[in-house]
N, CA, C and O atoms as a GROMACS GRO file, in nm:
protein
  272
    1UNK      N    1   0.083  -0.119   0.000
    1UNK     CA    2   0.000   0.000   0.000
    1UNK      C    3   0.087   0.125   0.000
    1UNK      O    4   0.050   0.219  -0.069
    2UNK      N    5   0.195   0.134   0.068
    2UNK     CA    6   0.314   0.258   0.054
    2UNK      C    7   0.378   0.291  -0.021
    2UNK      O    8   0.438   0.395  -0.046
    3UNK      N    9   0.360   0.138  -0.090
    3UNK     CA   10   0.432   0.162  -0.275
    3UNK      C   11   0.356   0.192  -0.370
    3UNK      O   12   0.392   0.178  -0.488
    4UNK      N   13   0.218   0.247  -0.328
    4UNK     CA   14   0.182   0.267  -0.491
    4UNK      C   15   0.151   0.364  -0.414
    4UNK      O   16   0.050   0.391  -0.478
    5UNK      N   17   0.150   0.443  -0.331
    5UNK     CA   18   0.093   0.587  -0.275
    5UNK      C   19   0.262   0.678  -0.341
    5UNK      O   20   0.245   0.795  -0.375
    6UNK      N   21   0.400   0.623  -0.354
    6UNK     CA   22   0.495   0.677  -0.418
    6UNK      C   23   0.508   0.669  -0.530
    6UNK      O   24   0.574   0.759  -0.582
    7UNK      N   25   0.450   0.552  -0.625
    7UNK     CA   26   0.429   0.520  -0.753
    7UNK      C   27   0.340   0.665  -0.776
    7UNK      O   28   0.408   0.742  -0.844
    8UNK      N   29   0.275   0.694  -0.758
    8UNK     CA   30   0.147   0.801  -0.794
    8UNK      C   31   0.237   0.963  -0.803
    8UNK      O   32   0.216   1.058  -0.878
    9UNK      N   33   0.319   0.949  -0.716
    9UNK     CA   34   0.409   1.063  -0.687
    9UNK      C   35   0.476   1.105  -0.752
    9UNK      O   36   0.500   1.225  -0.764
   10UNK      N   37   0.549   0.973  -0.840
   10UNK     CA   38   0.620   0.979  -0.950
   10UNK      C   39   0.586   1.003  -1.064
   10UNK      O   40   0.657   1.065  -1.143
   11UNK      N   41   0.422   0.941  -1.102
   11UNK     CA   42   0.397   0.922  -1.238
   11UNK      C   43   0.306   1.100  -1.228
   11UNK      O   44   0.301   1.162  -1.333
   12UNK      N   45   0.253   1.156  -1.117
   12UNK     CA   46   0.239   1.283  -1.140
   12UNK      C   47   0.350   1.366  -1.144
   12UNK      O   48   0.336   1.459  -1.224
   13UNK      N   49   0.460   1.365  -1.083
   13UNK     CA   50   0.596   1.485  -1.118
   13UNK      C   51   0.587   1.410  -1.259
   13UNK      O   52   0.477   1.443  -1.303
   14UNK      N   53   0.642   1.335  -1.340
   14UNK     CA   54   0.691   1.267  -1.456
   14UNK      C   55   0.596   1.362  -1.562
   14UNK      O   56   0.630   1.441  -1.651
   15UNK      N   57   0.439   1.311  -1.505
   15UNK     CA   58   0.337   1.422  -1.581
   15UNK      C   59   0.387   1.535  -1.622
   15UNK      O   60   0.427   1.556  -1.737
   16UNK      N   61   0.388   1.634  -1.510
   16UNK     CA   62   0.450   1.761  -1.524
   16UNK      C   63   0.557   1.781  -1.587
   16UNK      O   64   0.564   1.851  -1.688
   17UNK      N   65   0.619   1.742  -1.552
   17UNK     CA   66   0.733   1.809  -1.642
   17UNK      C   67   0.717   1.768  -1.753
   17UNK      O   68   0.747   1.844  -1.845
   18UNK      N   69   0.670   1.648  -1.782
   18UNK     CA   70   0.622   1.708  -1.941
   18UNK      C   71   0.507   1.770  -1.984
   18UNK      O   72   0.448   1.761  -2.093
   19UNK      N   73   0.484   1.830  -1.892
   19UNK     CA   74   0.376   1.919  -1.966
   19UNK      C   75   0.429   2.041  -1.938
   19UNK      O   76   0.378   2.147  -1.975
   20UNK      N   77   0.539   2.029  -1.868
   20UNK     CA   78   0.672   2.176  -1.865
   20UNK      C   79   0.757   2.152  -2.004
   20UNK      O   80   0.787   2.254  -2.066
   21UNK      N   81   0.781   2.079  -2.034
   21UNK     CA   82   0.910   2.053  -2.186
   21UNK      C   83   0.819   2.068  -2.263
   21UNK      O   84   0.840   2.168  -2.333
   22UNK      N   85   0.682   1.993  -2.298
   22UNK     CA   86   0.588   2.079  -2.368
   22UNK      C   87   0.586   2.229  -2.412
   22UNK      O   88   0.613   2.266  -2.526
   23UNK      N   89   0.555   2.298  -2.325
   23UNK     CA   90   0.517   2.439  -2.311
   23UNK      C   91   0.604   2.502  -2.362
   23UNK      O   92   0.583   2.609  -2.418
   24UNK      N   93   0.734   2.441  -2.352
   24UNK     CA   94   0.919   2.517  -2.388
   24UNK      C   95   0.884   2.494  -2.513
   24UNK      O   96   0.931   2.591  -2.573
   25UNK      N   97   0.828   2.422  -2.595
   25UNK     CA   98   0.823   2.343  -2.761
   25UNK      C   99   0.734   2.477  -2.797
   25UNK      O  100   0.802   2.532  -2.883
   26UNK      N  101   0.626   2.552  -2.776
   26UNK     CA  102   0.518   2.628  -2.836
   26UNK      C  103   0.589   2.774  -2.848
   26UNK      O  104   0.645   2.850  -2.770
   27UNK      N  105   0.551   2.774  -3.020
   27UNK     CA  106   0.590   2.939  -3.080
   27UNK      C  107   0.477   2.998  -3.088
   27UNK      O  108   0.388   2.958  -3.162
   28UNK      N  109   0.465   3.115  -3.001
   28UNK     CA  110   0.349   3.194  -3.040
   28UNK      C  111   0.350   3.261  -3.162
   28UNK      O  112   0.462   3.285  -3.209
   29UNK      N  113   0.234   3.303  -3.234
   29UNK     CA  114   0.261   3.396  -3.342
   29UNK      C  115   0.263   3.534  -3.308
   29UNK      O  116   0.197   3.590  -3.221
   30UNK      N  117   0.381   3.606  -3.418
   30UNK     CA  118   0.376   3.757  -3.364
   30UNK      C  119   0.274   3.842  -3.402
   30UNK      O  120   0.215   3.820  -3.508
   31UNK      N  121   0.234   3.974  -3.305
   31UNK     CA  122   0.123   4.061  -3.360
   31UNK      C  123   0.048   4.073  -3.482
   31UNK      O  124  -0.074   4.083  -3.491
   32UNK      N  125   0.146   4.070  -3.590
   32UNK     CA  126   0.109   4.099  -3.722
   32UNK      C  127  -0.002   3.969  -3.796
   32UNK      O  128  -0.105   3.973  -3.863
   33UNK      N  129   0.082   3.866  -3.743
   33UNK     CA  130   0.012   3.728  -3.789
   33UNK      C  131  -0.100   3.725  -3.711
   33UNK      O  132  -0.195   3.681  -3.777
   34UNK      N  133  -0.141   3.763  -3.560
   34UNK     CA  134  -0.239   3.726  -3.457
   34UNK      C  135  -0.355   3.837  -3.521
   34UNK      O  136  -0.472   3.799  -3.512
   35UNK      N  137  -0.332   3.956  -3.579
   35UNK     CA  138  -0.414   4.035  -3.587
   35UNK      C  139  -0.460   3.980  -3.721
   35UNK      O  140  -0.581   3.960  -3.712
   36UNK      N  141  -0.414   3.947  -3.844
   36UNK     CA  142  -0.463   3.880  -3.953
   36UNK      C  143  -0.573   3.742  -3.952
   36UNK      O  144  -0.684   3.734  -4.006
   37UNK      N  145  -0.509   3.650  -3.880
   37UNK     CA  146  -0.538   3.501  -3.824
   37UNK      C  147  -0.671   3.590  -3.776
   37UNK      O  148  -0.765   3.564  -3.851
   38UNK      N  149  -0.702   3.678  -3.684
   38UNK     CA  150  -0.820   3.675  -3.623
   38UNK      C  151  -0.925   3.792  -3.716
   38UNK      O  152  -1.045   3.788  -3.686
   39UNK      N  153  -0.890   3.873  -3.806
   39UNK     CA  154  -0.964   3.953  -3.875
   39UNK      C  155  -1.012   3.833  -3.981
   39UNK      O  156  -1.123   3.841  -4.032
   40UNK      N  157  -0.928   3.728  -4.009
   40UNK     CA  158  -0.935   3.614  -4.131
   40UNK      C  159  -1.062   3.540  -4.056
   40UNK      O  160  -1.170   3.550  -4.114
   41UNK      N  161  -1.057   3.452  -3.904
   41UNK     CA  162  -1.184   3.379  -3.846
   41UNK      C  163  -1.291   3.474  -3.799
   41UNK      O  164  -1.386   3.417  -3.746
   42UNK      N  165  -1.300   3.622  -3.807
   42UNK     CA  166  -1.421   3.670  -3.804
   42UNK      C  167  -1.501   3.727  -3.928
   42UNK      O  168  -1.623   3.741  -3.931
   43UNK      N  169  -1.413   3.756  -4.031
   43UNK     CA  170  -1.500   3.757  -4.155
   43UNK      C  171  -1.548   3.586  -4.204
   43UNK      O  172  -1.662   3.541  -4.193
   44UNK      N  173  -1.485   3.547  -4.233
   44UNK     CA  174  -1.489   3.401  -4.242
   44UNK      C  175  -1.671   3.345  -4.159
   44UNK      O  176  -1.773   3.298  -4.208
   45UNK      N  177  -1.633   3.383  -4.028
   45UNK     CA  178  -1.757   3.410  -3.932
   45UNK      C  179  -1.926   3.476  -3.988
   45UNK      O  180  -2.047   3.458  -3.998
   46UNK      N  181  -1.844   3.537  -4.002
   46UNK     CA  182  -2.002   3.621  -4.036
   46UNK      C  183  -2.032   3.610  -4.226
   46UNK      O  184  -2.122   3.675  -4.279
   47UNK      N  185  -1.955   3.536  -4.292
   47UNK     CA  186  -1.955   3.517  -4.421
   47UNK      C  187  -2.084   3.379  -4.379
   47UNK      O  188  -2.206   3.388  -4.397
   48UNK      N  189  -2.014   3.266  -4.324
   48UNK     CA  190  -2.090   3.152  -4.257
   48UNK      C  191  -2.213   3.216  -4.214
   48UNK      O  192  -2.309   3.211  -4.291
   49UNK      N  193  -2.223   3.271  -4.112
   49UNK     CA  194  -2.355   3.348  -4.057
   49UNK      C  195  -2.463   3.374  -4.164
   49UNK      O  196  -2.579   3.334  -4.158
   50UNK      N  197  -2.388   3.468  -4.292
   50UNK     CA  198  -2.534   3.518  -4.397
   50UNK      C  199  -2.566   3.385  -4.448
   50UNK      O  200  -2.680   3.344  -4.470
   51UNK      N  201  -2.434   3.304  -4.470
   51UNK     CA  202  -2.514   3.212  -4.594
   51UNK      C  203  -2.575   3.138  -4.469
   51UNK      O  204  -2.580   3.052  -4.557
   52UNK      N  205  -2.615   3.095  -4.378
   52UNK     CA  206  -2.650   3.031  -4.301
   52UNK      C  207  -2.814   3.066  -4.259
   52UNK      O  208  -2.902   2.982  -4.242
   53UNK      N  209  -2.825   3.186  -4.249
   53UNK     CA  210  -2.938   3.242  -4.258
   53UNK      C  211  -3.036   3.277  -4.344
   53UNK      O  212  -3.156   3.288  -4.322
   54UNK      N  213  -2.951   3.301  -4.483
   54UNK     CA  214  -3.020   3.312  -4.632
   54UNK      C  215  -3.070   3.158  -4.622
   54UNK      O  216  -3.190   3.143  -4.643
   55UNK      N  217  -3.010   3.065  -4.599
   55UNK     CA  218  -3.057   2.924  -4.659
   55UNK      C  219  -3.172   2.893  -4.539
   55UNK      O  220  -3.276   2.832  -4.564
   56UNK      N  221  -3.147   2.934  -4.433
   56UNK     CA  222  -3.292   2.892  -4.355
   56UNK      C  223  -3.412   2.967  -4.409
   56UNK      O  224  -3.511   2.901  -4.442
   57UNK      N  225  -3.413   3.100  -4.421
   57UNK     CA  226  -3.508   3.175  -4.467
   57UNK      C  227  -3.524   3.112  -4.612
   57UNK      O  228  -3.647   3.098  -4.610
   58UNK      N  229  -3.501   3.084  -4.686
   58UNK     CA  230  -3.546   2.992  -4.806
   58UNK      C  231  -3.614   2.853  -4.758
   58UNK      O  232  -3.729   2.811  -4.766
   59UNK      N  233  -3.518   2.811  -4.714
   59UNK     CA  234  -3.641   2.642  -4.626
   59UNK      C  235  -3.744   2.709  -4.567
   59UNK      O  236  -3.859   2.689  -4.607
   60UNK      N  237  -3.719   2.799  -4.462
   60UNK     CA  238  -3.850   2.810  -4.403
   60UNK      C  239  -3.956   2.895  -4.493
   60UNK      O  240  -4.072   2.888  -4.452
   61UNK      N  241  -3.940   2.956  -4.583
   61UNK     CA  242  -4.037   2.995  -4.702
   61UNK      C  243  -4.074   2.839  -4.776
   61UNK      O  244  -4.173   2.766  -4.765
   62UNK      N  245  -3.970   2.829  -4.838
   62UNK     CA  246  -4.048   2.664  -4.895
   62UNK      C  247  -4.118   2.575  -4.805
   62UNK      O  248  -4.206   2.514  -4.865
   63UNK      N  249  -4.110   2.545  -4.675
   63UNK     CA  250  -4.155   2.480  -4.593
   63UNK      C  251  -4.316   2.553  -4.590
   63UNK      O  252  -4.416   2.491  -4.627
   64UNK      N  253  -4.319   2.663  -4.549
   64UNK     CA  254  -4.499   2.743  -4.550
   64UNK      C  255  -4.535   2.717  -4.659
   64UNK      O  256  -4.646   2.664  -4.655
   65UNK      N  257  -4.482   2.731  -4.796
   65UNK     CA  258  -4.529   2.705  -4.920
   65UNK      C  259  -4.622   2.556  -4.938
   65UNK      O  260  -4.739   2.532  -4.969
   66UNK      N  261  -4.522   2.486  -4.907
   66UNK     CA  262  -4.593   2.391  -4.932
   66UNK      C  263  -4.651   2.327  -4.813
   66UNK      O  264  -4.667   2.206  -4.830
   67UNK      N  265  -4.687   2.370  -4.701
   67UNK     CA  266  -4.761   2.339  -4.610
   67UNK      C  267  -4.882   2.429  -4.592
   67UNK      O  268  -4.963   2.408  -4.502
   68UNK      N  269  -4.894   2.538  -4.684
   68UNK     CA  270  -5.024   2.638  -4.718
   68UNK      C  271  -5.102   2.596  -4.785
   68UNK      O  272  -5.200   2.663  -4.816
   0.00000   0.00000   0.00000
């Protein structure tokens, strides 16, 4: 029972630190790229949004149509 209460001890430090050598591996992107990347997923966004809404408002017109 005392040996796996230190087993646990180990395999959580072991965890960590790799999820510390991890973290050392990640390049953030600089300003220029972060401000593009995110002007790029909000048009992108709201491009999705119209056609998303044009096509319901067409079903739901065809749908009354032929349920009138």
């Amino acid at each position: 029972m005392g040996d796996s209460a230190n087993k646990d001890k180990t395999t959580k430090t072991s965890f960590f630190k790799g999820v510390q050598s991890e973290f050392k591996k990640i390049t953030w992107p600089d300003k220029n790229s972060l401000v593009k990347q995110s002007i790029a997923v909000v048009a992108i966004s709201i491009v999705l949004g119209l056609i998303i809404t044009l096509l319901d408002t067409l079903l739901q017109y065809g749908v009354n149509f032929l349920t009138m």
